[in-house]
C-alpha positions in Angstrom: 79.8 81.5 115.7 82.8 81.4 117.5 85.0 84.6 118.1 88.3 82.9 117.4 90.6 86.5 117.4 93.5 87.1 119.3 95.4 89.9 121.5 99.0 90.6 120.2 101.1 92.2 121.3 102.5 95.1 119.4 106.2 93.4 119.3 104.1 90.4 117.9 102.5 92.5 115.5 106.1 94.7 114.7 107.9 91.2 113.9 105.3 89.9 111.9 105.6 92.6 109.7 109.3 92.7 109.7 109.2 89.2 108.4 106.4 89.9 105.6 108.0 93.1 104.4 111.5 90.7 104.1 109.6 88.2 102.2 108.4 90.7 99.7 111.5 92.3 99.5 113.2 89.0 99.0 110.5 88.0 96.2 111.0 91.6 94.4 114.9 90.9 94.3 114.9 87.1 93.2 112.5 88.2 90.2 114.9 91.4 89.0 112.1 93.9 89.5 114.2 95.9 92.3 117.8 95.4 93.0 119.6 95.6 96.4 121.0 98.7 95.0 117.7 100.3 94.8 116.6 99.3 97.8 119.4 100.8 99.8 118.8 103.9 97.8 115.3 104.3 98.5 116.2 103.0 102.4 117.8 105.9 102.4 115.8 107.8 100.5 113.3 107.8 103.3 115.3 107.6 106.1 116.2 111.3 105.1 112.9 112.4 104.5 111.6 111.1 108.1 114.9 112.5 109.3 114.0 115.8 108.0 110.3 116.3 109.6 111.2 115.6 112.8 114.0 118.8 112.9 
């Protein structure tokens, strides 16, 4: 059996899940189970609470 794995690297591996996280989010959106409204609310949402453990 051939080992057929490769080495990323990790901006490789932080772009390809960029682009999968946009593709669910644009599924999510174009089926009415989450707006863009709630989205930005939870963006947000989360932004504050990593904003808050690192004070």
């Amino acid at each position: 059996m051939v080992d057929k794995r490769q080495t990323v690297t990790w901006e490789e591996l932080s772009w390809s899940n960029h682009i999968e996280q946009e593709a669910l989010v644009r599924l999510l959106i174009n089926k009415g189970i989450l707006s863009q409204e709630e989205l930005l609310e939870q963006v947000r949402a989360v932004q504050k609470t990593y904003s808050e453990q690192k004070s």
